[in-house]
DRENDO-410948 format. One line per 5 residues: number of its first residue (from 1); their letters; for each residue x, y, z of C-alpha. Coordinates in Angstrom, 2 decimals, decimal comma. Layout:
<rs>
NUM> A> X:Y:Z ~ ...
</rs>
This chain:
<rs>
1> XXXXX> -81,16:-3,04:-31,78 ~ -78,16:-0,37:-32,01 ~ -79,13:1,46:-28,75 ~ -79,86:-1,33:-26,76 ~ -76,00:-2,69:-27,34
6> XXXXX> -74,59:-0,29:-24,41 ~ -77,40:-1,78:-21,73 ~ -76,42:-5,37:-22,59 ~ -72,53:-4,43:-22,40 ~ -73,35:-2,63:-18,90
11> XXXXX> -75,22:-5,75:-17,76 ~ -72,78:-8,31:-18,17 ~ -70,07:-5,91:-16,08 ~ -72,85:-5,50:-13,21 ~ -73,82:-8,68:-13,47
16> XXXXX> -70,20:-10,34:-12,97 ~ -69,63:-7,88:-10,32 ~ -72,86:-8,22:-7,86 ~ -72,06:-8,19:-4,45 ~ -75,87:-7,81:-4,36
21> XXXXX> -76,47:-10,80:-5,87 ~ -73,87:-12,57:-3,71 ~ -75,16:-11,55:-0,28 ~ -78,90:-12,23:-1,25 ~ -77,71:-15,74:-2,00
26> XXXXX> -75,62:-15,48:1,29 ~ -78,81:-15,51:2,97 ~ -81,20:-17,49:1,24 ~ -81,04:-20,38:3,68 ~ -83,24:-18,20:6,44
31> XXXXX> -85,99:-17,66:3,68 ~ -87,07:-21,37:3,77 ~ -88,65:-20,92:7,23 ~ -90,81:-17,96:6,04 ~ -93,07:-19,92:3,36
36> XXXXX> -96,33:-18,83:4,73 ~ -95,19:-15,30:5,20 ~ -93,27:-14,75:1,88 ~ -96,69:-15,86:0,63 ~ -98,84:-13,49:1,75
41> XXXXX> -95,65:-10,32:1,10 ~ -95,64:-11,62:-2,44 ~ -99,45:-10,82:-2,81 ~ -98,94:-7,76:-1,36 ~ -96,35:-6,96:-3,85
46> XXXXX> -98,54:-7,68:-6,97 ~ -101,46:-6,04:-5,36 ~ -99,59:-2,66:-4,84 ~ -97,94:-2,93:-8,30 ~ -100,93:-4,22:-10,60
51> XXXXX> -103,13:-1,19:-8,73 ~ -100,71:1,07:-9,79 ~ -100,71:-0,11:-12,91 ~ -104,36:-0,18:-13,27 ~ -104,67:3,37:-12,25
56> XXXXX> -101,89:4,61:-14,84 ~ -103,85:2,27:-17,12 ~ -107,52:4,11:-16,36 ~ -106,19:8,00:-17,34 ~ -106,74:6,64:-21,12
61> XXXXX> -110,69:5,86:-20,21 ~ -111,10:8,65:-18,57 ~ -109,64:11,80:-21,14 ~ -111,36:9,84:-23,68 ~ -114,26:8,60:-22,99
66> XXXXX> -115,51:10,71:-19,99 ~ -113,82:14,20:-20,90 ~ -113,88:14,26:-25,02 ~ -116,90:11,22:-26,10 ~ -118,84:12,52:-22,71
71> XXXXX> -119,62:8,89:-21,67 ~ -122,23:9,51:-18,66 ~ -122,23:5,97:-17,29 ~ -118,49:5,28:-17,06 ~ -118,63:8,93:-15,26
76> XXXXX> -119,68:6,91:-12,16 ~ -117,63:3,64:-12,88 ~ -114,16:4,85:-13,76 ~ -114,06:7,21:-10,41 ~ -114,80:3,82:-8,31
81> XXXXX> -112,61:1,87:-10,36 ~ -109,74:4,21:-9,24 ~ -110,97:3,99:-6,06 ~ -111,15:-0,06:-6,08 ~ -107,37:0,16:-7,23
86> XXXXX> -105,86:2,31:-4,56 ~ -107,91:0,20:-1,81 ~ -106,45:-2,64:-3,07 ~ -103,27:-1,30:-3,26 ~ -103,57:-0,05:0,27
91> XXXXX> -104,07:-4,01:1,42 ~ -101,35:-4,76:-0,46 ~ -99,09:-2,14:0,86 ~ -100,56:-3,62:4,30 ~ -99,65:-7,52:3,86
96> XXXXX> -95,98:-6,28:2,06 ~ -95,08:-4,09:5,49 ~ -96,25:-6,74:8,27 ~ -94,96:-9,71:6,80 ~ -91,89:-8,68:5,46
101> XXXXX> -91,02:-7,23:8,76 ~ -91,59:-10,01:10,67 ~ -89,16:-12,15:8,50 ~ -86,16:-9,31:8,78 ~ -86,95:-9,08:12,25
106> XXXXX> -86,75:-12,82:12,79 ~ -83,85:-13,48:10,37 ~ -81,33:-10,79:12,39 ~ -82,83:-12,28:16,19 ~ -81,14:-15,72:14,19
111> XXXXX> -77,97:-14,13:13,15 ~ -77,47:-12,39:16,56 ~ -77,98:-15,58:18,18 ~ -75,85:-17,37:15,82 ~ -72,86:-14,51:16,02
116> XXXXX> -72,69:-14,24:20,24 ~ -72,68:-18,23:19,99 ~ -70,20:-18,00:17,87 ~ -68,24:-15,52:19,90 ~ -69,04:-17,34:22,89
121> XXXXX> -67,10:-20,28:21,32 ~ -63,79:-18,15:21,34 ~ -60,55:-18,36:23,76 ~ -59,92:-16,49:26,84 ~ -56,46:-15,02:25,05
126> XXXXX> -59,37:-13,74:21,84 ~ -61,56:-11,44:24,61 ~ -58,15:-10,07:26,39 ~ -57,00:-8,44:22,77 ~ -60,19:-7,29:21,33
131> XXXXX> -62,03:-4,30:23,16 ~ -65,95:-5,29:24,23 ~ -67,20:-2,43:22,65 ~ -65,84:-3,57:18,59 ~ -67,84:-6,98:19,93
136> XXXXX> -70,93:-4,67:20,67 ~ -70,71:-2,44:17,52 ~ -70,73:-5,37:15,37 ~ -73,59:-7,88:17,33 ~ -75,75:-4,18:17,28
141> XXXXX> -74,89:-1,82:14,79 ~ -73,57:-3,93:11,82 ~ -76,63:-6,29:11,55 ~ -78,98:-3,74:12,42 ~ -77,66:-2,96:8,65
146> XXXXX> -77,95:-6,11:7,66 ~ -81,75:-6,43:9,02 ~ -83,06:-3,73:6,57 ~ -81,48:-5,16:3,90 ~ -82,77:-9,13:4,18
151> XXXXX> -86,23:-7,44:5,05 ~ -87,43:-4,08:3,44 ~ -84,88:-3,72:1,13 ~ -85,71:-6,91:-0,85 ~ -89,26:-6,60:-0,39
156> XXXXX> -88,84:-2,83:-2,13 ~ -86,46:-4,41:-4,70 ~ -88,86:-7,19:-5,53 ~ -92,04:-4,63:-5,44 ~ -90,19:-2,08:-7,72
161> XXXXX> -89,51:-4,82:-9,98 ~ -93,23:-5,92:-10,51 ~ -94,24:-2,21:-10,11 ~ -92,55:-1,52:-13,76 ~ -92,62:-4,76:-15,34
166> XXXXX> -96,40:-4,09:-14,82 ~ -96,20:0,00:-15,63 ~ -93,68:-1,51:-19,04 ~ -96,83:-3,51:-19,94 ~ -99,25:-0,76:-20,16
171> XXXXX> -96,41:1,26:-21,85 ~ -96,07:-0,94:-24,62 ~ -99,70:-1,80:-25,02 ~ -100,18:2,07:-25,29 ~ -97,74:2,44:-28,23
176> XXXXX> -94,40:-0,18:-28,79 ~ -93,09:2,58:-31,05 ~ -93,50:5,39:-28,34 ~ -92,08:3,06:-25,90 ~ -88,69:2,12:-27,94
181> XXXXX> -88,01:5,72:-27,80 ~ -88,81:6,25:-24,37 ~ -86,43:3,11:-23,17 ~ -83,70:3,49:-25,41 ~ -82,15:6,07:-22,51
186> XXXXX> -83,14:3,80:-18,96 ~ -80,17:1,12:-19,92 ~ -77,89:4,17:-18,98 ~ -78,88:4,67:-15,56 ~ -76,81:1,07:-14,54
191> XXXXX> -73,66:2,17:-15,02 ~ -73,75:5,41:-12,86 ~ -75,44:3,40:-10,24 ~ -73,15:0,82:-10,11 ~ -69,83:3,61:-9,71
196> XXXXX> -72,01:5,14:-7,36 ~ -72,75:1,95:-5,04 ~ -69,02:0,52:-5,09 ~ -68,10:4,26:-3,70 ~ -70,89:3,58:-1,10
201> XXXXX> -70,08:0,68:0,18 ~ -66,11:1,67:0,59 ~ -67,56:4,90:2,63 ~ -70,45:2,50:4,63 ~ -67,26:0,37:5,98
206> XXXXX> -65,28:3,30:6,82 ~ -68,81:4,45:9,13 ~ -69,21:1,26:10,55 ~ -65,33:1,04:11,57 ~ -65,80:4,82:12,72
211> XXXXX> -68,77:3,32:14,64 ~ -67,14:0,56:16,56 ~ -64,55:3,24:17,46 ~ -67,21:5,22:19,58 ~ -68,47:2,47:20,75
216> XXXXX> -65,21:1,32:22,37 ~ -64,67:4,92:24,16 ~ -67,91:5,31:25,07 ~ -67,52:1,88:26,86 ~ -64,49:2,74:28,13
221> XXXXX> -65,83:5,58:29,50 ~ -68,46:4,08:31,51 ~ -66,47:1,74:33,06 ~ -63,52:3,75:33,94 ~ -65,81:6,88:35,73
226> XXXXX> -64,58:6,80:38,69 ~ -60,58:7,09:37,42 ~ -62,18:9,79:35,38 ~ -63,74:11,67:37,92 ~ -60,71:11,40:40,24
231> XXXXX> -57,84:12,44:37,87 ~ -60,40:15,55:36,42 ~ -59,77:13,83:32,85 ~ -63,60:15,30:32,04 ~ -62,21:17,35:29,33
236> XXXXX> -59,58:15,35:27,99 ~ -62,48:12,87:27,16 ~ -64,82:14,84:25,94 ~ -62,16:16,10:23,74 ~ -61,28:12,60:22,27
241> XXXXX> -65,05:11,93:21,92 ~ -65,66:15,00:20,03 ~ -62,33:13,88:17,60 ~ -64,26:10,30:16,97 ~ -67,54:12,20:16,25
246> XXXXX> -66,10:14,43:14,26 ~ -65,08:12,21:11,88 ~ -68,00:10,02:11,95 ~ -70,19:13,31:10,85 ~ -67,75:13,56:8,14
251> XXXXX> -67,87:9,97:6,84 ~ -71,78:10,25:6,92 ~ -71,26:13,94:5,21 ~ -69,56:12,06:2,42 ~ -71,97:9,58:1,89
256> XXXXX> -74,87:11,53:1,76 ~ -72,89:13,54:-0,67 ~ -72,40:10,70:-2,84 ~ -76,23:9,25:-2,50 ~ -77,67:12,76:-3,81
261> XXXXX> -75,35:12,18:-6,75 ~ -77,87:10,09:-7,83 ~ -80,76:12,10:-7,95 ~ -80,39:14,61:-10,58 ~ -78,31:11,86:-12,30
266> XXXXX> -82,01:10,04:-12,61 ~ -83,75:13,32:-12,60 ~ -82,22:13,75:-15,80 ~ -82,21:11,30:-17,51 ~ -86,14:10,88:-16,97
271> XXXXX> -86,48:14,68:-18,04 ~ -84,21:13,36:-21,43 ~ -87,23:10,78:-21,60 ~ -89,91:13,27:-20,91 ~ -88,97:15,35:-24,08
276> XXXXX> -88,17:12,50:-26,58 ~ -91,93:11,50:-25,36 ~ -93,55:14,52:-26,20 ~ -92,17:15,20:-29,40 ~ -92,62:11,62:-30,51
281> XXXXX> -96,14:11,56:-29,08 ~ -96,93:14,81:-29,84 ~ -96,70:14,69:-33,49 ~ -98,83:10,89:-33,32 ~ -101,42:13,24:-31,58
286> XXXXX> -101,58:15,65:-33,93 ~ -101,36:13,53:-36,83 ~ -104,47:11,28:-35,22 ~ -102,49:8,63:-35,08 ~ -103,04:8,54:-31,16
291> XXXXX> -105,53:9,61:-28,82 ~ -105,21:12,31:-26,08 ~ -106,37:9,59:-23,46 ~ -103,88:6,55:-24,61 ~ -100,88:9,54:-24,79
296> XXXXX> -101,39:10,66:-21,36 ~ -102,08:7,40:-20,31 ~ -98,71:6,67:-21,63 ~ -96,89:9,45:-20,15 ~ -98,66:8,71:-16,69
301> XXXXX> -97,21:5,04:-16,97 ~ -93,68:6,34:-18,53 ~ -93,53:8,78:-15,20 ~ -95,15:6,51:-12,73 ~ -92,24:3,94:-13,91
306> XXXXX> -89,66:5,87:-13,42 ~ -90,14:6,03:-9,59 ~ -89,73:2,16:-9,20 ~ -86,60:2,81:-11,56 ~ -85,30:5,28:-9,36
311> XXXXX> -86,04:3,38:-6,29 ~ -84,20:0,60:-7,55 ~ -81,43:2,33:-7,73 ~ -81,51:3,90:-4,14 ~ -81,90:0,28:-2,99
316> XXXXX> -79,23:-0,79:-4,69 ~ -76,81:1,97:-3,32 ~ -78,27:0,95:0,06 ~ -77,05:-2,44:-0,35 ~ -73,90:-1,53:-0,13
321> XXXXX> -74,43:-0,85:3,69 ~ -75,33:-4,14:4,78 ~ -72,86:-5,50:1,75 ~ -70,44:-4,02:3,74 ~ -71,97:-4,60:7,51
326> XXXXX> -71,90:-8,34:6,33 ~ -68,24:-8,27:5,12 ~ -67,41:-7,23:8,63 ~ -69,37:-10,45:10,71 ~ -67,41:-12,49:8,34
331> XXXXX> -64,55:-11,69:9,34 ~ -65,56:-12,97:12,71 ~ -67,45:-15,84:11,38 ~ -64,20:-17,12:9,84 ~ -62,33:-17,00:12,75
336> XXXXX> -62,03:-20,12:14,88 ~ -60,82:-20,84:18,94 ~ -57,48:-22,12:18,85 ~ -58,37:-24,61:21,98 ~ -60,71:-27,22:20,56
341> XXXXX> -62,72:-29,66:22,95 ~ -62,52:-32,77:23,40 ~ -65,30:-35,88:22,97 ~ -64,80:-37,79:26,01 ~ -67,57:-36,98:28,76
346> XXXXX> -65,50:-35,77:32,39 ~ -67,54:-37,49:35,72 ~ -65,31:-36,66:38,30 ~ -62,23:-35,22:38,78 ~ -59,60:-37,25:40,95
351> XXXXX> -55,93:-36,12:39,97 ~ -54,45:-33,33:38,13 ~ -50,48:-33,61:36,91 ~ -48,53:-31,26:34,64 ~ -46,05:-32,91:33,05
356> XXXXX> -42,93:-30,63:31,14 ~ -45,59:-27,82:30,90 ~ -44,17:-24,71:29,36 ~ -46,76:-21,83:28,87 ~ -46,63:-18,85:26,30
361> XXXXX> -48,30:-15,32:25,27 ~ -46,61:-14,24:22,44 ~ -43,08:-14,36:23,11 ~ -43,37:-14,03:27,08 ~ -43,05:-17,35:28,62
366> XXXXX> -45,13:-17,56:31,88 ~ -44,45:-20,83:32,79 ~ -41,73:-23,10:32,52 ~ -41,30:-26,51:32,74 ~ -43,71:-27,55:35,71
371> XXXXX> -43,88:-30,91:36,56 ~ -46,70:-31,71:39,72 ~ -49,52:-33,80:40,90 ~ -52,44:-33,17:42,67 ~ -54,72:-35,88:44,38
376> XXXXX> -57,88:-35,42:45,72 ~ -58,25:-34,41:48,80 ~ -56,12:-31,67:49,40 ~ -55,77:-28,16:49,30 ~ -52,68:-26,31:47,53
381> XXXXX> -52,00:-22,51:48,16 ~ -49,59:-20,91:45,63 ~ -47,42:-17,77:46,80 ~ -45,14:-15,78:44,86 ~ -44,11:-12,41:43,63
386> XXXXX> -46,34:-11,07:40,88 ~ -45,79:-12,45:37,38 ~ -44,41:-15,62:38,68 ~ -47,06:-18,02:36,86 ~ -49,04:-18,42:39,63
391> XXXXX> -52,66:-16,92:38,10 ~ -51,21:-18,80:34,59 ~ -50,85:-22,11:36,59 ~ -54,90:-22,32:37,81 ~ -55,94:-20,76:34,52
396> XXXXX> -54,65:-23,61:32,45 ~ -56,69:-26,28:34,96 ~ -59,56:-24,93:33,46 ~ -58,28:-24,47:29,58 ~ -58,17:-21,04:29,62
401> XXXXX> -54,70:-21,82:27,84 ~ -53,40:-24,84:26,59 ~ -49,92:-25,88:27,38 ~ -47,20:-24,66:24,39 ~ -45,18:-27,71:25,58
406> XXXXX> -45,79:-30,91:27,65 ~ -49,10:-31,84:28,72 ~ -51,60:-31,14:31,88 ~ -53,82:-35,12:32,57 ~ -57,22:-35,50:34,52
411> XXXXX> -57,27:-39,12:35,97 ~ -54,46:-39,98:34,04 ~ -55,58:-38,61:30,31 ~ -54,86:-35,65:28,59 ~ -56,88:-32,87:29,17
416> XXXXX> -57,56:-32,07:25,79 ~ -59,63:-35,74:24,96 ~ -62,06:-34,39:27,67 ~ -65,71:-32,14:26,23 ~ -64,19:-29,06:27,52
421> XXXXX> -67,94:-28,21:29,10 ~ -67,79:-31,47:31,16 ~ -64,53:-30,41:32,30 ~ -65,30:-26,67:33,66 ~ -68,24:-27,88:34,78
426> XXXXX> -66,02:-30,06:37,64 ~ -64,13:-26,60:38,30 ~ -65,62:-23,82:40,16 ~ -63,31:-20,38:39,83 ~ -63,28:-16,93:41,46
431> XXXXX> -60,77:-14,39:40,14 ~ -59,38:-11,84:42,09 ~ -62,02:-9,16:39,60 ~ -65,57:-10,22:40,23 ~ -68,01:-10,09:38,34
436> XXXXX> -71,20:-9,77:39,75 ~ -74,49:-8,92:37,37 ~ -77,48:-7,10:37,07 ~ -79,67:-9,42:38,52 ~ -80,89:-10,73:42,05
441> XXXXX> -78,23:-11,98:44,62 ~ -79,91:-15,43:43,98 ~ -79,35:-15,60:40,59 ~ -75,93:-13,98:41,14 ~ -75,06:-17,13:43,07
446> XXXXX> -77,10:-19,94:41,33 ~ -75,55:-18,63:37,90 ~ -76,21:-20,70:35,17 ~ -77,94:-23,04:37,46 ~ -81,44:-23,58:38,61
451> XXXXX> -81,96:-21,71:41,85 ~ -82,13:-23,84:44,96 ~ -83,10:-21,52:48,04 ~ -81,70:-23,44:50,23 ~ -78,81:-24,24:49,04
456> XXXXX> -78,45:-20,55:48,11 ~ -78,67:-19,87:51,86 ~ -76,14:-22,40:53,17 ~ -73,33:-21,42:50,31 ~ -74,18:-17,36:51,71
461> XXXXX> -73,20:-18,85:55,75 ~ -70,28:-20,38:54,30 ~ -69,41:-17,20:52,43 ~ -69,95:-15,35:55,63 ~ -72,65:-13,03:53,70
466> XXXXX> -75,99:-14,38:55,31 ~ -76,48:-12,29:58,00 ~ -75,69:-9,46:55,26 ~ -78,57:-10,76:52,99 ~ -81,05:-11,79:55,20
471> XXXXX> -81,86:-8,00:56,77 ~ -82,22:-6,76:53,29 ~ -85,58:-5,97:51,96 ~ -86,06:-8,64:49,42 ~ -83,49:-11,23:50,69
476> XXXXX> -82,02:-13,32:48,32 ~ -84,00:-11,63:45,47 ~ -82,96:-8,14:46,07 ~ -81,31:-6,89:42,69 ~ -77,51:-6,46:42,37
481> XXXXX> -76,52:-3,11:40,31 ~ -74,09:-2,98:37,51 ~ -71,10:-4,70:38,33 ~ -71,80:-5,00:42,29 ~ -72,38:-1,31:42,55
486> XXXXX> -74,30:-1,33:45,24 ~ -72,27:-3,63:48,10 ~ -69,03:-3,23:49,37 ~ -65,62:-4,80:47,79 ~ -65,64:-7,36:50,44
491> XXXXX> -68,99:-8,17:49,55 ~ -68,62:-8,63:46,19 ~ -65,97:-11,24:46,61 ~ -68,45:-13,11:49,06 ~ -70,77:-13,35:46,67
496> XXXXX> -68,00:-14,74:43,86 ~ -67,18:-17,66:46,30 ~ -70,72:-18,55:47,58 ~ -71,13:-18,76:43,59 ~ -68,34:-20,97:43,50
501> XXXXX> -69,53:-23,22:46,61 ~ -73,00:-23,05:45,24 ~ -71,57:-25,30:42,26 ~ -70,47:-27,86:44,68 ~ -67,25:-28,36:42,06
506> XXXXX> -64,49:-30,90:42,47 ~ -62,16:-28,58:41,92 ~ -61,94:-24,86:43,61 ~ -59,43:-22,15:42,43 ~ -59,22:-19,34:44,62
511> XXXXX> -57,43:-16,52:42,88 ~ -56,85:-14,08:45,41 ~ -60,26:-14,31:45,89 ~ -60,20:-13,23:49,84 ~ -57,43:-10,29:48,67
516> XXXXX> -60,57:-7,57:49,70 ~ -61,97:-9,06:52,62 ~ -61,21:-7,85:56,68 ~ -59,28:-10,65:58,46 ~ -62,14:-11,38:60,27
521> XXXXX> -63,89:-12,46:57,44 ~ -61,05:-14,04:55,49 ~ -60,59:-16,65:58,35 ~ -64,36:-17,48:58,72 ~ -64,07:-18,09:54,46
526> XXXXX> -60,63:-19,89:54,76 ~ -61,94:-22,48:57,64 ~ -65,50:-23,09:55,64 ~ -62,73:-24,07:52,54 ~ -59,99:-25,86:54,67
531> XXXXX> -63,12:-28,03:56,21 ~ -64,74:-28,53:52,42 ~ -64,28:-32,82:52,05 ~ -63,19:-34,35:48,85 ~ -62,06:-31,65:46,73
536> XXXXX> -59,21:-30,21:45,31 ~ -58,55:-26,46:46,26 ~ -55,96:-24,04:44,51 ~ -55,52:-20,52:46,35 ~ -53,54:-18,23:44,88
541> XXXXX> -52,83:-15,62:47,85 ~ -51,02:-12,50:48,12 ~ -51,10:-12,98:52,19 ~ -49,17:-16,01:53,47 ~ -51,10:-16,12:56,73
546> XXXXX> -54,16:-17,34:54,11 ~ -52,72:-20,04:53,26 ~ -50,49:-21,11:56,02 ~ -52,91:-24,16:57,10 ~ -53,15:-25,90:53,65
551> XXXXX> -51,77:-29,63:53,04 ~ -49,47:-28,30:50,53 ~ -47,72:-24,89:49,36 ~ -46,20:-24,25:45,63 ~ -43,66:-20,77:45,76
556> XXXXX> -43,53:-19,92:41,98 ~ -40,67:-17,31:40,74 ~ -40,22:-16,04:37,02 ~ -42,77:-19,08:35,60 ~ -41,12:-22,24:37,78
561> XXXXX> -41,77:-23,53:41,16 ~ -39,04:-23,13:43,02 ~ -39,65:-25,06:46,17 ~ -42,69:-26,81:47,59 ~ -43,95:-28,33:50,86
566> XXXXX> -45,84:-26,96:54,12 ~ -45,00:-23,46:55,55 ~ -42,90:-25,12:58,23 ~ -40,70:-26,92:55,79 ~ -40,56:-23,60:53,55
571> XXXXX> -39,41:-21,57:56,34 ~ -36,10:-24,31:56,70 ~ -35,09:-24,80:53,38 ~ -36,74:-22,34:50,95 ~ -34,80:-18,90:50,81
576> XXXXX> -37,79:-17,40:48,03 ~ -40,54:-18,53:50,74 ~ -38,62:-17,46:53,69 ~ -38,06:-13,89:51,99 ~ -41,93:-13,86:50,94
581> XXXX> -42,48:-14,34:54,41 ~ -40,27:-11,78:55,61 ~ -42,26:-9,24:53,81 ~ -45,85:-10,45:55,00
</rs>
């Protein structure tokens, strides 16, 4: 029992430490879903591992009773006997490979789901501080990790396992004494493999941080070509990129360096089994107190276990990749949006008032203390120089940002109580940046929404784009590039507020939405909105002439409005207005 003291010692210490252990149980929960098909991947399992037992099993038959007693008729049965057992292992391998694919496959389409739902779920303030491609590199690369690890790592662990409990069995039914020798060393392989996978799974973060950080320039990159091209910053890029890869190759340098560790690590330990083997078994052999057949038999079984073994511990060490991959969605998973919504269903919007509302990000206040009311009908432009609150103003209409102090109410309750979907579903918005996607110009416009053709077609007149659309090839359903690549910067923005009038909202925030657009067609835009009925408009303009003809203008300076009334008004008793319009 002496040498088997260290292996129970080393067990308890991997045991109490198994971050292995931990994640498996992490993800238990998908497994139930997957009877049928953890069903079948089991019976592969045992089919591949009691074949190869069977064959290590049949070299005893065949030294002794083919090659030394001379046994004609098992010469024919004992050559398809092998045969049986690698077919059937070959099924098994078969049923192991499809099904437990098909779970990992399934049970990483259910955590990507789960994690952009989850991102999804986060504030407007959460996307402005943390760069699109670390959002990427984690929903792609980290539980790409993750898949092979819930799928063919587990199904390898578990197969390994049976694959030398079953090769142990015809071990000891060969010769227990042979095989107390022959084990006494294996215990030892634990420990190295367990320094070995902690080391891995410190280096697999470090690639996967290394990772997101190419991702992020790459993306950067891509969307910044054009101020690359101009300003002949080719090099300069190429010369950060190369930096980043740099030390990416070295990370994966290191741990590939630290994997091969355990090779000859195993390699020789199984060669310090090898010899103890022979020696033993030897001198039974020569003594007749074995047979050639049941010694190589043996030694087939001894060697053909050690493969699992080692495979175990290559698993293990992989582990520590999606250990660490996991680690990393966590820390996302924890995280939760600051602005929470409410339980109360929104039907209509009537009236919007701020009352004392103060605004903050960070320690920069961007609006103070605004006090106004809105009814519907009307139509409110907001002027100002830029950073006066004006853009922060709209945004928090729509929860972007909830108020640091006072309190914004809809029909006379605070925002907050309403289901913050039922609320921006009332609000249709176009930012001054459009964003216009990969997809047809009728999906582009009915987004999120079922597409209406004719509806489609009246919001593009009012957008002044029709005439536009109509002569192109495909209409409606011709397909937008990349970010609106392929029309005009005036066009864009047409198709951002035939979006917006496609949604038939009760409230419409115009964020310098017309800022790219000819006069011409600003004015055509401006009169469809100034004849819209029952609705509440917001336009934030950089051009006073856009919003000269609305019921109601708000001049904002450093986060306050300053004065308020219609342009004639402004022009009598509001100096900030009158200098604003001095400079138009």
């Amino acid at each position: 029992m002496l040498p088997l003291l260290p292996f129970v010692k080393i067990c308890k210490i991997i045991t109490k430490r198994n971050y292995v252990l931990k994640f498996l149980k992490e993800y238990m929960p998908f497994y139930k879903n997957y009877k049928k098909e953890i069903f079948f991947a089991i019976i592969g399992m045992f089919l591949v591992s009691i074949s190869t037992a069977a064959t290590a099993y049949l070299v005893k038959p065949v030294l002794d009773k083919i090659f030394i007693e001379k046994n004609i008729h098992l010469l024919y049965l004992l050559p398809l006997a092998i045969i049986l057992a690698y077919f059937f292992k070959g099924i098994g391998s078969i049923l192991q490979q499809y099904y437990v694919s098909y779970i990992g496959e399934d049970i990483v389409r259910q955590i990507r789901d789960k994690f952009l739902k989850h991102i999804l779920s986060f504030d407007l303030n959460y996307f402005k501080t943390t760069h699109s491609g670390e959002l990427v590199s984690r929903i792609i690369n980290d539980i790409n990790r993750i898949q092979g690890a819930v799928s063919h790592s587990l199904a390898n662990l578990l197969r390994d396992v049976l694959m030398a409990v079953f090769l142990l069995g015809v071990v000891v039914y060969q010769n227990p004494k042979l095989a107390f020798f022959a084990l006494v060393i294996l215990p030892f392989i634990i420990y190295p493999v367990s320094i070995i996978s902690k080391k891995l799974k410190k280096l697999s973060k470090e690639a996967q941080k290394q990772t997101a950080k190419l991702n992020k320039h790459l993306s950067e990159i891509f969307k910044n070509i054009e101020t690359i091209k101009a300003f002949n910053a080719k090099k300069y890029e190429i010369k950060k990129f190369e930096e980043l890869n740099l030390k990416y190759l070295k990370i994966n340098l290191k741990t590939i360096r630290t994997q091969a560790i355990l090779i000859p690590v195993l390699e020789t330990l199984t060669a310090s089994i090898a010899a103890v083997v022979i020696i033993v078994g030897g001198k039974e052999v020569i003594d007749g107190e074995m047979s050639v057949g049941a010694f190589f038999s043996f030694m087939t079984a001894l060697f053909m276990m050690t493969d699992p073994i080692r495979r175990i511990a290559n698993t293990y060490s992989r582990f520590q990749d999606a250990i660490a991959a996991n680690e990393r969605l966590k820390e996302i998973f924890n995280l939760k949006p600051e602005i929470n919504s409410g339980n109360e269903k929104l039907n209509s919007i009537e009236k919007i008032e701020f009352k004392n509302v103060s605004l903050k990000y960070g320690d920069k206040k961007a609006l103070k203390n605004i006090n106004y009311t809105a009814v519907k009908p009307k139509i409110i432009g907001l002027v100002g120089d830029s950073g006066g609150g004006k853009s922060s103003f709209v945004s928090m209409i729509e929860r972007f940002y909830d108020a640091s102090e006072g309190e914004i109410l809809i029909n006379d309750k605070n925002i907050k109580n309403y289901d913050i979907f039922s609320l921006r579903d009332k609000i249709a918005y176009i930012p001054q940046n459009v964003h216009i996607f990969n997809d047809t110009i009728a999906a582009n416009i009915a987004y999120g929404r079922e597409i209406n053709e004719e509806k489609i077609i009246e919001a593009l007149k009012k957008a002044n784009l029709w005439n536009f659309v109509k002569n192109l090839e495909n209409g409606i359903y011709s397909v937008l590039n990349e970010g609106g690549s392929n029309l005009s910067g005036g066009q864009r923005q047409r198709i951002a507020i035939a979006r917006a009038l496609y949604k038939e909202p009760d409230v419409l925030i115009l964020d310098e939405a017309t800022s790219a657009l000819d006069n011409k067609s600003e004015k055509v835009i401006m009169d469809s909105i100034l004849n819209l009925k029952n609705k509440l408009v917001f336009i934030v303009a950089h051009r006073l002439n856009t919003i000269e003809n609305t019921d109601e203008i708000l001049v904002f300076k450093n986060g306050e409005i300053v004065c308020k009334g219609k342009k004639e008004e402004l022009l009598k008793n509001c100096e900030e207005f009158k200098k604003l319009y001095s400079k138009s």
